[in-house]
PASEBA-1860 file (N, C-alpha, C; in nm, 3 decimals):
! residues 275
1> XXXXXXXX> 0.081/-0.120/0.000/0.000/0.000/0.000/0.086/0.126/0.000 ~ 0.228/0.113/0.053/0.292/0.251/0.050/0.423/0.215/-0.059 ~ 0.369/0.245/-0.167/0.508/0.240/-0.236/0.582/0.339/-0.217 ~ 0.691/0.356/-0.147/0.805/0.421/-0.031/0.938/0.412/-0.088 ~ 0.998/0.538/-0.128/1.126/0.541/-0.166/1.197/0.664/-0.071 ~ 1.348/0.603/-0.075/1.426/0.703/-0.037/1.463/0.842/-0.068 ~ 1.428/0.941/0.008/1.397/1.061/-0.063/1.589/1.133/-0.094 ~ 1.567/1.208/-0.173/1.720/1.267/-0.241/1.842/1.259/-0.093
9> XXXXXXXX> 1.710/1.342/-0.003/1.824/1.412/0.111/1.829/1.297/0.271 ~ 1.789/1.160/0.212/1.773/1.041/0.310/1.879/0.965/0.296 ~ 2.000/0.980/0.379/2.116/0.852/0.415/2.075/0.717/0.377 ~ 2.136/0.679/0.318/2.077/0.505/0.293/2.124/0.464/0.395 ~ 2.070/0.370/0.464/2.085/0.263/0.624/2.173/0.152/0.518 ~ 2.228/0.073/0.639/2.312/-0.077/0.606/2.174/-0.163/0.613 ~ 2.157/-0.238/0.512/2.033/-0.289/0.477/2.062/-0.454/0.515 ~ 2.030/-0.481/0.619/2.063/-0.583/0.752/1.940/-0.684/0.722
17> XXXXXXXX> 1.996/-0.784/0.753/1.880/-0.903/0.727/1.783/-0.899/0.829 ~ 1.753/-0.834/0.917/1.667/-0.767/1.015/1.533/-0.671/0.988 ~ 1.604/-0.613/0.837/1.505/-0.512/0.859/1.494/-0.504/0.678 ~ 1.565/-0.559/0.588/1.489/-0.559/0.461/1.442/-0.734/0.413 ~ 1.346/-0.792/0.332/1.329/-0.897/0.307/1.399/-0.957/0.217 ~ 1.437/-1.081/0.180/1.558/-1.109/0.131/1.564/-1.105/-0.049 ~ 1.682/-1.051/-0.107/1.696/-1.034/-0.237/1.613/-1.086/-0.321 ~ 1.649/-1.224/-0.336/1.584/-1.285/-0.445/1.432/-1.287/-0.444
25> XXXXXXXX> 1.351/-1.246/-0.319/1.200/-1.230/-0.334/1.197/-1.077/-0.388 ~ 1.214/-1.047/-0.492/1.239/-0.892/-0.540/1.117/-0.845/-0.543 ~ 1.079/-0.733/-0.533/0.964/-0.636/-0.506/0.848/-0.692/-0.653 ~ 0.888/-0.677/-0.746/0.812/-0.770/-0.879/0.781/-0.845/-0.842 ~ 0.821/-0.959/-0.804/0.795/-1.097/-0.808/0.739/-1.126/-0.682 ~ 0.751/-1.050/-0.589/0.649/-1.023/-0.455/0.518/-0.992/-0.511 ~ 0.514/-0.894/-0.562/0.378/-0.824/-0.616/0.315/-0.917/-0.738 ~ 0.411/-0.998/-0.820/0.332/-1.048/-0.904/0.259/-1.198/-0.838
33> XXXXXXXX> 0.300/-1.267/-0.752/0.289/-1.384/-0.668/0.145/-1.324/-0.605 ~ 0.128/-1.183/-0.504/0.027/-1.177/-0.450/-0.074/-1.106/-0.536 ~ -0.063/-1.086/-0.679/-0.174/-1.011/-0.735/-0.179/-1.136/-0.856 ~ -0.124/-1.204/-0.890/-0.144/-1.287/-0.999/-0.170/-1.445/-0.980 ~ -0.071/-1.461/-0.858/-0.075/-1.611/-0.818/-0.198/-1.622/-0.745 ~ -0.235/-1.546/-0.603/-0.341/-1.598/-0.579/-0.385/-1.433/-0.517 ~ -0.531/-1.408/-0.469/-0.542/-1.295/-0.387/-0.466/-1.238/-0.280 ~ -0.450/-1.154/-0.269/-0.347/-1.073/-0.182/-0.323/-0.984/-0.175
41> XXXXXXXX> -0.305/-0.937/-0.029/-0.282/-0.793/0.018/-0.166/-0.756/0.079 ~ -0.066/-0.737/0.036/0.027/-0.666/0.123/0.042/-0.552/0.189 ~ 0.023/-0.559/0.322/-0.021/-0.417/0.398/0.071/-0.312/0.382 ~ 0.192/-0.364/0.390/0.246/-0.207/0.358/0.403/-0.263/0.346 ~ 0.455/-0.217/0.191/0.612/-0.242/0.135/0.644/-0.123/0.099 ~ 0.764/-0.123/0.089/0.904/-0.087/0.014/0.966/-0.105/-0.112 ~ 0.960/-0.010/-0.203/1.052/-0.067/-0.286/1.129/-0.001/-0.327 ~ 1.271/-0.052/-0.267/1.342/0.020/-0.223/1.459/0.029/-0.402
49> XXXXXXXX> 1.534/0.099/-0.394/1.641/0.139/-0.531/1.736/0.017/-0.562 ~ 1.795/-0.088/-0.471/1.858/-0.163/-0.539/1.761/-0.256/-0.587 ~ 1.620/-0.279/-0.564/1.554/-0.393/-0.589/1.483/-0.470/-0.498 ~ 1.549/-0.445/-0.354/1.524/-0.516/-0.248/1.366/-0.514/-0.215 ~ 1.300/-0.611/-0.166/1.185/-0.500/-0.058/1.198/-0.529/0.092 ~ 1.175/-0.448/0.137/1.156/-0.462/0.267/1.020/-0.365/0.313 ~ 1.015/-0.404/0.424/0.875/-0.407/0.538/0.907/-0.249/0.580 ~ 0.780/-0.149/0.552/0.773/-0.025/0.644/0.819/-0.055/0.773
57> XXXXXXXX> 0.758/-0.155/0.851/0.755/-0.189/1.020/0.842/-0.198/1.081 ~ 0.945/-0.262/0.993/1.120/-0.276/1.041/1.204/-0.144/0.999 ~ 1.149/-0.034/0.956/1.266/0.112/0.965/1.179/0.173/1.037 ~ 1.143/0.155/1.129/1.097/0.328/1.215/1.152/0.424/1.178 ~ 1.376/0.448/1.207/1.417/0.575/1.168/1.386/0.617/1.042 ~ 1.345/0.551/0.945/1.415/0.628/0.816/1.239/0.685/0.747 ~ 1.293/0.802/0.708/1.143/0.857/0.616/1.115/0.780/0.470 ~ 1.002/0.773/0.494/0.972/0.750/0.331/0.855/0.829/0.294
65> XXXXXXXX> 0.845/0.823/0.122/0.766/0.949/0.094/0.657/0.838/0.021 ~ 0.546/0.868/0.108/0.443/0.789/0.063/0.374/0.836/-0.016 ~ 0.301/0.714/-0.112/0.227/0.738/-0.192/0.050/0.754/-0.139 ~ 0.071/0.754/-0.009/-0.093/0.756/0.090/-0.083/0.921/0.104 ~ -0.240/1.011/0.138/-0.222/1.133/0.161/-0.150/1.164/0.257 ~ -0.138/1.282/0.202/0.022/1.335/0.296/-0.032/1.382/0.433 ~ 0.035/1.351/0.532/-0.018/1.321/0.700/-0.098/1.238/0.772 ~ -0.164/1.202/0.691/-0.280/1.079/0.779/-0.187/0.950/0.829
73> XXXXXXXX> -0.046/0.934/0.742/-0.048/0.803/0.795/0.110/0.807/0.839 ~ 0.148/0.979/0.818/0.312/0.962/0.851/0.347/0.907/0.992 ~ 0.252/0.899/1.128/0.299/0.871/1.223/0.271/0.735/1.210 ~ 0.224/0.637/1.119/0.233/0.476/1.147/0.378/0.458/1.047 ~ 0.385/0.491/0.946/0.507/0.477/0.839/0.631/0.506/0.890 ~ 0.700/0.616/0.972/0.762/0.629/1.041/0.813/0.669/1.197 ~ 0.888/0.652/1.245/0.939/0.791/1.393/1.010/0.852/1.381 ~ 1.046/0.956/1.493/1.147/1.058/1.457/1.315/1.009/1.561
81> XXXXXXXX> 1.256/0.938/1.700/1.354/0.939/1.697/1.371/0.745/1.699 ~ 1.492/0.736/1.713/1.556/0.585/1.704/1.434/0.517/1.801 ~ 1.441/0.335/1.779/1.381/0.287/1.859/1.492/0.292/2.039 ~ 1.384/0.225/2.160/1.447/0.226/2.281/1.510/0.090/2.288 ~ 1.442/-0.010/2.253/1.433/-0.158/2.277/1.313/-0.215/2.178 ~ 1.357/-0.332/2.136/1.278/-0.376/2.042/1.175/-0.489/2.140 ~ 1.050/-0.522/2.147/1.004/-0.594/2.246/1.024/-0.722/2.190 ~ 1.036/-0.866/2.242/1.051/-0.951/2.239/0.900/-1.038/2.154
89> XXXXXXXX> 0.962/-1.058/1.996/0.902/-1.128/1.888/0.833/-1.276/1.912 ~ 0.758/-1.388/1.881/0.709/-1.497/1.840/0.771/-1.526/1.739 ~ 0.779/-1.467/1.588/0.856/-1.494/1.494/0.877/-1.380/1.406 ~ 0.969/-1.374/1.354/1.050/-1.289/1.235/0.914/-1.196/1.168 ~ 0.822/-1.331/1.113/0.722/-1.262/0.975/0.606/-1.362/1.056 ~ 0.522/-1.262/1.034/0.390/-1.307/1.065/0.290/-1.277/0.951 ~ 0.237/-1.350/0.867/0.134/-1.345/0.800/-0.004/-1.379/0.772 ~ -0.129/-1.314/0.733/-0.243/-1.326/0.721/-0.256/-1.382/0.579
97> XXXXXXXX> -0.310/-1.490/0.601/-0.367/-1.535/0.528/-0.321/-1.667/0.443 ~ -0.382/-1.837/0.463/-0.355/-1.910/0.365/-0.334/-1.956/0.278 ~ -0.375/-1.834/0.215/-0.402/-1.892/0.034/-0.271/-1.883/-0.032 ~ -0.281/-1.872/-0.163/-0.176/-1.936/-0.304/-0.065/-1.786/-0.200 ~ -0.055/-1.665/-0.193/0.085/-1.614/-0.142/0.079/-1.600/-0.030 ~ -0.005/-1.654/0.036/0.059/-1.676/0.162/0.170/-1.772/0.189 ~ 0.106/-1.908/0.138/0.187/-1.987/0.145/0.294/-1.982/0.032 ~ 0.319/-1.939/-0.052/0.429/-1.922/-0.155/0.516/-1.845/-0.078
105> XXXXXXXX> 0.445/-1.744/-0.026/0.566/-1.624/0.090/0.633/-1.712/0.183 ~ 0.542/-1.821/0.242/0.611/-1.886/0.361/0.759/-1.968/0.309 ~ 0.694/-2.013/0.231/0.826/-2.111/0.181/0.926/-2.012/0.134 ~ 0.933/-1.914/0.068/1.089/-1.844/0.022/1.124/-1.767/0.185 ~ 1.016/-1.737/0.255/1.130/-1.683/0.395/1.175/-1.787/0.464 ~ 1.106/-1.903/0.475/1.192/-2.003/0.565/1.243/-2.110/0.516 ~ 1.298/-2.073/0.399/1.414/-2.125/0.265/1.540/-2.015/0.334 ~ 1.495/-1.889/0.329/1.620/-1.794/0.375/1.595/-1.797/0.513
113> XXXXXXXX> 1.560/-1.877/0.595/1.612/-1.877/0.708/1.542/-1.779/0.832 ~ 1.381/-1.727/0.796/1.330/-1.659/0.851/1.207/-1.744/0.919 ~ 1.182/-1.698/1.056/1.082/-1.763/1.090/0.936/-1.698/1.099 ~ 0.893/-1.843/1.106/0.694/-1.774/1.006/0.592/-1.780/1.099 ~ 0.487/-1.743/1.129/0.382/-1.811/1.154/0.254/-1.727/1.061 ~ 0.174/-1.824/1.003/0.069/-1.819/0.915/-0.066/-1.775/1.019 ~ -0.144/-1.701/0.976/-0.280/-1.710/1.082/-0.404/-1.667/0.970 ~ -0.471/-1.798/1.013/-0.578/-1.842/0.896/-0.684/-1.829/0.968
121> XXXXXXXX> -0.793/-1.734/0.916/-0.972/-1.732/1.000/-1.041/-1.835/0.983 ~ -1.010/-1.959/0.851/-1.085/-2.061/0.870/-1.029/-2.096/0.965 ~ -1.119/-2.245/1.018/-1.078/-2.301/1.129/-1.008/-2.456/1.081 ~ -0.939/-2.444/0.999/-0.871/-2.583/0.956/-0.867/-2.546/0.789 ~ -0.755/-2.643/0.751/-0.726/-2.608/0.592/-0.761/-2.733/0.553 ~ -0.920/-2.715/0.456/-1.016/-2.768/0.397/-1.051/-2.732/0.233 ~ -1.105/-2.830/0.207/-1.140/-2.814/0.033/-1.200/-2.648/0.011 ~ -1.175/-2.560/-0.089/-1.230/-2.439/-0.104/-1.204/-2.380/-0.218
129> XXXXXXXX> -1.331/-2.269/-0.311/-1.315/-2.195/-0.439/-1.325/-2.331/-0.525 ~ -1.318/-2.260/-0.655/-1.343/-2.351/-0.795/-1.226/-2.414/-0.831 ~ -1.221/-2.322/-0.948/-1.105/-2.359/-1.064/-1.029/-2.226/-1.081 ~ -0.846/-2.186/-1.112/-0.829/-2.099/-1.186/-0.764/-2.111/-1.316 ~ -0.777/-1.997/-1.378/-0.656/-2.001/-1.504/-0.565/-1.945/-1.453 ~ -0.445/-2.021/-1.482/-0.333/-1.905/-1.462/-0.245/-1.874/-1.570 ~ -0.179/-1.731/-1.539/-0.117/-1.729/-1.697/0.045/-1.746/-1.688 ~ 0.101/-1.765/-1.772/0.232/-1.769/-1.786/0.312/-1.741/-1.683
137> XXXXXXXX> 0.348/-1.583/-1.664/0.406/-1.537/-1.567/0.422/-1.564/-1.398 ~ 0.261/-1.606/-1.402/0.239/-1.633/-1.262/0.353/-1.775/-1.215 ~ 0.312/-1.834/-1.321/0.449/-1.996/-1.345/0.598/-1.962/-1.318 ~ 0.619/-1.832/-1.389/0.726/-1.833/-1.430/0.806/-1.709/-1.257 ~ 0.692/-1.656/-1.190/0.718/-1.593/-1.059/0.751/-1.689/-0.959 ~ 0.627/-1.782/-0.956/0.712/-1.929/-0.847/0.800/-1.967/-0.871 ~ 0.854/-2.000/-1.020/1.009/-2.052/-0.984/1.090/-2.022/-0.986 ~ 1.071/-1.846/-0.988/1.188/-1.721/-0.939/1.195/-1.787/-0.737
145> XXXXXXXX> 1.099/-1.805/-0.727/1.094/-1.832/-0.524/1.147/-1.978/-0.503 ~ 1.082/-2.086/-0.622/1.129/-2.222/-0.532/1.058/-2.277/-0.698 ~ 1.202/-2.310/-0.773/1.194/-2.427/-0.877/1.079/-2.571/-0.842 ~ 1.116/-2.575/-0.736/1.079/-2.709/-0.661/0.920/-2.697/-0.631 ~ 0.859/-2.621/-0.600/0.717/-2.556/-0.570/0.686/-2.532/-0.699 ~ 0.701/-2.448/-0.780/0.657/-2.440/-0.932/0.621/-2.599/-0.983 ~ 0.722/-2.672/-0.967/0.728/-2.814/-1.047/0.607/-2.914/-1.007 ~ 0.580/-2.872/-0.841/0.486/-2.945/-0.780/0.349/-2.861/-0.800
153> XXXXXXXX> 0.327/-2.802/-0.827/0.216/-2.691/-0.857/0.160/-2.738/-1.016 ~ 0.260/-2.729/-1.086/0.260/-2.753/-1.255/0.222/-2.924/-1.241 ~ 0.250/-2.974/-1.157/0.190/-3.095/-1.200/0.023/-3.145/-1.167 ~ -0.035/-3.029/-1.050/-0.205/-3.085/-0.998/-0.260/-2.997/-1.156 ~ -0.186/-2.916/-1.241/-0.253/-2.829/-1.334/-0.255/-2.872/-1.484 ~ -0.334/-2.859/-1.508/-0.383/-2.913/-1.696/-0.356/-2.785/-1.812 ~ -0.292/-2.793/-1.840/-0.187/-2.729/-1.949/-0.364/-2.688/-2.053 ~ -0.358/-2.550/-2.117/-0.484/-2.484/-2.196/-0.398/-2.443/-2.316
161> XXXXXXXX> -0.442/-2.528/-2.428/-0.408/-2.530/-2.567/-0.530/-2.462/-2.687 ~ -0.637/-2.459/-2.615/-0.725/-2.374/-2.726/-0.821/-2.302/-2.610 ~ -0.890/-2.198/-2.642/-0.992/-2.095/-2.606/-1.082/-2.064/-2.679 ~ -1.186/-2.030/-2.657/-1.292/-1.994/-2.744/-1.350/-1.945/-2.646 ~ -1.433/-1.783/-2.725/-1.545/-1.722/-2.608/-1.671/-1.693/-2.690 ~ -1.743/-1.712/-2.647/-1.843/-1.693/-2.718/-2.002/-1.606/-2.631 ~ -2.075/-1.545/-2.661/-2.197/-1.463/-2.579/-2.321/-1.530/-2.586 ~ -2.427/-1.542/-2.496/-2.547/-1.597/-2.528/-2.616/-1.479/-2.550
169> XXXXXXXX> -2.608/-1.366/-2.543/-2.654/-1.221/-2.596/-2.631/-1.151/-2.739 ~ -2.475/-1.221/-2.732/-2.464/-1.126/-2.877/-2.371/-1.280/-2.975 ~ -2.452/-1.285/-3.096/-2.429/-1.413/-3.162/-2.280/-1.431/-3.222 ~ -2.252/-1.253/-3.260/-2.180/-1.216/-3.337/-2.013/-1.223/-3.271 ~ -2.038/-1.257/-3.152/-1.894/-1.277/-3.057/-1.846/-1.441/-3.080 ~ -1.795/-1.449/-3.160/-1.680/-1.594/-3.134/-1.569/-1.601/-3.182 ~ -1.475/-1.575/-3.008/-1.348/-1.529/-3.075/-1.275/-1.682/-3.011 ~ -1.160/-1.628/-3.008/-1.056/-1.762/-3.008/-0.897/-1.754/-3.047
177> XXXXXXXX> -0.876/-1.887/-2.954/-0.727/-1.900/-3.052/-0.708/-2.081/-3.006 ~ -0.657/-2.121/-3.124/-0.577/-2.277/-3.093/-0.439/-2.252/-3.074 ~ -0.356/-2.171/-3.035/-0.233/-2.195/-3.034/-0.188/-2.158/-2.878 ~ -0.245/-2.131/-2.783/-0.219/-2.160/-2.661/-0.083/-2.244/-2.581 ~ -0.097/-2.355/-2.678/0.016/-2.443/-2.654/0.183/-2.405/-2.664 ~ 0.197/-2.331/-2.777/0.315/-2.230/-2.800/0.344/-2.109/-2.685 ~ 0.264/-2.091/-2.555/0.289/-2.064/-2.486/0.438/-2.055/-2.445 ~ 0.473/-2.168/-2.397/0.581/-2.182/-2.332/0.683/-2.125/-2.440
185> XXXXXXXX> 0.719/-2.138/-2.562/0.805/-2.143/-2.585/0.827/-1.975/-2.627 ~ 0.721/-1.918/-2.590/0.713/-1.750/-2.610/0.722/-1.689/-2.454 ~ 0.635/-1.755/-2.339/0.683/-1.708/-2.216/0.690/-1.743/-2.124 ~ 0.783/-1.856/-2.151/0.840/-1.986/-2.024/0.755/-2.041/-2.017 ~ 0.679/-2.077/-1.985/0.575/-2.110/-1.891/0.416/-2.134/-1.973 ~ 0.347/-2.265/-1.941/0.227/-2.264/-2.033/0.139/-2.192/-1.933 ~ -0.023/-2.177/-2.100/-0.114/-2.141/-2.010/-0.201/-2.254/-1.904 ~ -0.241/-2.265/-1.765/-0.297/-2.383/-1.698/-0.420/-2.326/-1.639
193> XXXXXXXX> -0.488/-2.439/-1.616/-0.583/-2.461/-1.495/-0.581/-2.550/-1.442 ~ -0.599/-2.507/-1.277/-0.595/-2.608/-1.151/-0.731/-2.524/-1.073 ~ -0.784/-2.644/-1.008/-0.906/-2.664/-0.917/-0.786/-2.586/-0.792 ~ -0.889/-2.485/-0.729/-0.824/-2.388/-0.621/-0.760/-2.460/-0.490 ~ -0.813/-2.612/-0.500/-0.813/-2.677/-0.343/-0.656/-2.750/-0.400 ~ -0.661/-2.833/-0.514/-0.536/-2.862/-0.574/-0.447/-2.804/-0.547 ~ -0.469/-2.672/-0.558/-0.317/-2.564/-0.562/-0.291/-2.539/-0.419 ~ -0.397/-2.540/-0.350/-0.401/-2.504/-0.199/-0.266/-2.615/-0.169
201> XXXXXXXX> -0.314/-2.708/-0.167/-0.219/-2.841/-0.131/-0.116/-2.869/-0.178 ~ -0.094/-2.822/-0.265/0.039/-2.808/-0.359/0.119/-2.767/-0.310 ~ 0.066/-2.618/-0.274/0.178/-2.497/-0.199/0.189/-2.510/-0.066 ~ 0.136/-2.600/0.009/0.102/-2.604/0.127/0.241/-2.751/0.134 ~ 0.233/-2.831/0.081/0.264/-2.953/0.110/0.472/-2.873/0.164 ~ 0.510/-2.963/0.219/0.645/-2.938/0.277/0.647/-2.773/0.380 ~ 0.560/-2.742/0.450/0.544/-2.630/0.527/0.488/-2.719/0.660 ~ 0.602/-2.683/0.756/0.551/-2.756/0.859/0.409/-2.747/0.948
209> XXXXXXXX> 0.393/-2.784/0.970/0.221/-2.752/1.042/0.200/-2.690/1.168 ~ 0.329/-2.643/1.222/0.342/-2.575/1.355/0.376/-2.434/1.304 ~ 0.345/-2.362/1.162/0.370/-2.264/1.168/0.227/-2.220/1.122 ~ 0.103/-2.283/1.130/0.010/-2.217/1.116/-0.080/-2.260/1.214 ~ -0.177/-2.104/1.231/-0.234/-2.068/1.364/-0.402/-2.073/1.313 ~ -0.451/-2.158/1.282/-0.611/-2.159/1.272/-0.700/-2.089/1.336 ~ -0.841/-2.000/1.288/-0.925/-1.984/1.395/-0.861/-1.883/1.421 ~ -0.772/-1.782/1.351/-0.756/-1.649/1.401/-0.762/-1.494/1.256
217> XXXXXXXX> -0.909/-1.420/1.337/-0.891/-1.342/1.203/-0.823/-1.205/1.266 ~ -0.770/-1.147/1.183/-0.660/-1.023/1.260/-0.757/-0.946/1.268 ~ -0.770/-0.822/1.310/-0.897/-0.737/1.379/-0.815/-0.596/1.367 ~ -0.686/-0.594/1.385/-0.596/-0.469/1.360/-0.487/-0.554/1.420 ~ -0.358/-0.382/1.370/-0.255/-0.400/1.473/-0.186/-0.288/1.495 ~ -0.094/-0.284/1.555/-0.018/-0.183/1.657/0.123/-0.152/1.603 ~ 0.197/-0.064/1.543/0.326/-0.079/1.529/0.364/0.017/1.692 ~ 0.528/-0.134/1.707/0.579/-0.115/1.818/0.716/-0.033/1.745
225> XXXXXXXX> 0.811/-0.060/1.831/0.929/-0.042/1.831/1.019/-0.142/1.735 ~ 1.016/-0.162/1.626/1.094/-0.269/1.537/1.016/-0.395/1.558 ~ 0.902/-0.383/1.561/0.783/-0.494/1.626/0.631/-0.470/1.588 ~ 0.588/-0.566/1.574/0.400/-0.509/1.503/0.341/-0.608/1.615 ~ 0.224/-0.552/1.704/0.166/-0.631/1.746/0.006/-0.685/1.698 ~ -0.009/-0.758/1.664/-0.114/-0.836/1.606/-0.244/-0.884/1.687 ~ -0.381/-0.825/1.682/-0.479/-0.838/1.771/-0.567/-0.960/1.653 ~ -0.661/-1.071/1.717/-0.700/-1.136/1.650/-0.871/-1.191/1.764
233> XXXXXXXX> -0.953/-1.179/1.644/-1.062/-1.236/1.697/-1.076/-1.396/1.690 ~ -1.097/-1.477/1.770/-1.062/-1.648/1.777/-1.222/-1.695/1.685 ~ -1.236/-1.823/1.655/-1.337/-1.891/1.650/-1.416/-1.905/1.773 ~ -1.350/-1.906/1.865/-1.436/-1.918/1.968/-1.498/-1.814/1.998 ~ -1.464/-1.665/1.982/-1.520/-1.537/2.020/-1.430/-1.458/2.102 ~ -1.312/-1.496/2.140/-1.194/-1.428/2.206/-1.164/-1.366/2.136 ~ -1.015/-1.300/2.226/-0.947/-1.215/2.166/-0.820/-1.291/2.251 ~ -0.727/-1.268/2.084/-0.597/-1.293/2.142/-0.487/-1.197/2.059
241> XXXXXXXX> -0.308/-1.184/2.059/-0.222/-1.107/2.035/-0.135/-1.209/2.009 ~ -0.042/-1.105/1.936/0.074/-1.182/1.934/0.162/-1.061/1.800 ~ 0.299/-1.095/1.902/0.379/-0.982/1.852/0.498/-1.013/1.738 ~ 0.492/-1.000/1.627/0.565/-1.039/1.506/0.671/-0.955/1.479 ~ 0.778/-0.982/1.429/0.836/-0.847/1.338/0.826/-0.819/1.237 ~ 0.764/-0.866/1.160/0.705/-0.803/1.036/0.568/-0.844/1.008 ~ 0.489/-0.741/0.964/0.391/-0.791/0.930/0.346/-0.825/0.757 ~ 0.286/-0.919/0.708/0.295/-0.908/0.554/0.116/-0.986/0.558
249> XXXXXXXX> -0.010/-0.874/0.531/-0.096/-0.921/0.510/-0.131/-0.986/0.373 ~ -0.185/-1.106/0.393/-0.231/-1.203/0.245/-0.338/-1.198/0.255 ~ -0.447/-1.134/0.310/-0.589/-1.140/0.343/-0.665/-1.116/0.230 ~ -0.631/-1.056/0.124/-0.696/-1.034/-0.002/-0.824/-0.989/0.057 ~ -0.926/-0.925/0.018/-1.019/-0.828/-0.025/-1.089/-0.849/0.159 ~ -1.054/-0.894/0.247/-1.077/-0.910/0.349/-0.966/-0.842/0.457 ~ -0.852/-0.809/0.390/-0.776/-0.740/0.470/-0.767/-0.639/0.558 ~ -0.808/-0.654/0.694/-0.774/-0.566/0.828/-0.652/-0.464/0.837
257> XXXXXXXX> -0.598/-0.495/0.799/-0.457/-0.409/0.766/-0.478/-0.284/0.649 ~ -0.534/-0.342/0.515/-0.535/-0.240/0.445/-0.703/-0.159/0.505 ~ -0.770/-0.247/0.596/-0.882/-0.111/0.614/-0.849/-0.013/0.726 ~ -0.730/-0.061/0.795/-0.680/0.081/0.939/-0.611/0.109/0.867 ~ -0.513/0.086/0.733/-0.468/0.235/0.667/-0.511/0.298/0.630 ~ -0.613/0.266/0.508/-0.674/0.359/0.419/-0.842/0.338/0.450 ~ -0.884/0.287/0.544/-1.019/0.250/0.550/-1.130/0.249/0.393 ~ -1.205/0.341/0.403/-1.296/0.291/0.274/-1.250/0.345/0.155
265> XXXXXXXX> -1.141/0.433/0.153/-1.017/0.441/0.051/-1.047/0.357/-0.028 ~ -1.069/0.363/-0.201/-1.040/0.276/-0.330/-0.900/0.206/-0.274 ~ -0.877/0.085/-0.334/-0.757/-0.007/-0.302/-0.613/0.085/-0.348 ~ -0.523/0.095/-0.345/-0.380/0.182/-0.377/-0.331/0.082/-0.512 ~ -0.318/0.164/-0.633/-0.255/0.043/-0.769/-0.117/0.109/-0.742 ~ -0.006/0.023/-0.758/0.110/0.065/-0.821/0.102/0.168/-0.945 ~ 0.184/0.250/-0.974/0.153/0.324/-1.104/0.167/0.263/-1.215 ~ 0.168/0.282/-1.316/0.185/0.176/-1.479/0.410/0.210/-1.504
273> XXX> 0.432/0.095/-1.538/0.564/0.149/-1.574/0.602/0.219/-1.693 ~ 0.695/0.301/-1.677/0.729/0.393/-1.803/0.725/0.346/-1.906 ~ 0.660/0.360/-2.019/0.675/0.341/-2.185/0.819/0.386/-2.218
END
């Protein structure tokens, strides 16, 4: 939601495995995973000049010049002065939400060595949704994160070699193409469809089961001191917390995070890239 750059007259910080997310999940391929692979919200990134992204939540010191109206949200985006003490974390990255980037996110941070916990409002991970298409790129973004996950993904999915659309309104619509199949050899990657529960399990399979927290929907949260604390309504009707260092919402069109930034705010698009 805050696409955040370093302004002319801003010191660049030593960019510490603490406080930016790791290289090879590059700000693209972040964004294309949670807007193409499956629904997703990322509450609030960075994208920072070498490529990197990292998490608003982990620089308190440093300014960034947001793309949100100017003042409403400078006191969550940054502080002025240094943190005192950072309060004592549960894990590294805490994320909302199960689906296709949630779990694609989980596996490239705790590939690099970051620890996760997932928190899902269903109450157990069960059959759910239809069918999707996916296109090329989306293929070709997973196995920028994990060759190995792409390969297992590409196999619950049925490869789409012809299309046809046609209207029950207007006769005069029947368009098409048979060459679908030439996909790959134009952009890596064919065009597929997989049943949504397929893919669920796909991306899910090799993620240990102690890093996800069922039965919790996030409700808001708190930025601390190099720390986000996380409020959650239970299945049962409680309330419980829990304090992460980063936060990265996957909640897609249900996201708590993007409604205490921008509340009934239109969603924030990236801008179009330069022609």
């Amino acid at each position: 939601l805050d696409r955040g750059e370093y302004t002319k007259d801003t010191p660049r910080p030593r960019q510490s495995s603490s406080s930016i997310m790791p290289r090879p999940v590059g700000p693209f391929r972040l964004f294309l995973l949670a807007g193409v692979l499956g629904p997703a919200s990322v509450a609030a990134f960075r994208l920072s000049t070498d490529g990197g992204c990292g998490i608003c939540f982990r620089r308190p010191t440093v300014r960034f010049r947001s793309a949100l109206p100017a003042g409403r949200y400078s006191g969550m985006m940054r502080t002025e002065a240094p943190p005192a003490e950072a309060p004592a974390t549960a894990v590294d990255v805490g994320i909302i939400g199960a689906g296709p980037a949630g779990l694609a996110l989980s596996h490239a941070l705790i590939a690099r060595g970051h620890t996760v916990r997932v928190f899902e409002r269903r109450t157990s991970f069960r059959p759910v949704g239809a069918a999707v298409f996916m296109h090329p790129v989306a293929l070709n973004a997973l196995r920028d994160v994990s060759p190995e996950l792409e390969e297992r993904l590409r196999s619950v999915c049925t490869p789409i070699r012809e299309i046809s659309l046609t209207s029950i309104v207007d006769e005069s619509m029947d368009v098409g193409t048979d060459r679908l199949d030439e996909a790959t050899g134009v952009f890596g990657s064919p065009f597929v469809a997989v049943r949504f529960w397929d893919m669920l399990r796909a991306l899910r399979e090799g993620l240990p089961d102690d890093i996800f927290q069922f039965g919790h929907e996030m409700t808001s949260f708190e930025q601390l001191n190099g720390a986000v604390r996380l409020r959650f309504r239970t299945d049962g009707g409680d309330e419980a917390d829990c304090t992460v260092g980063t936060l990265i919402d996957a909640g897609g069109i249900r996201s708590a995070a993007r409604r205490q930034l921008v509340g009934d705010a239109p969603i924030p698009r990236l801008p179009p890239p330069p022609s």
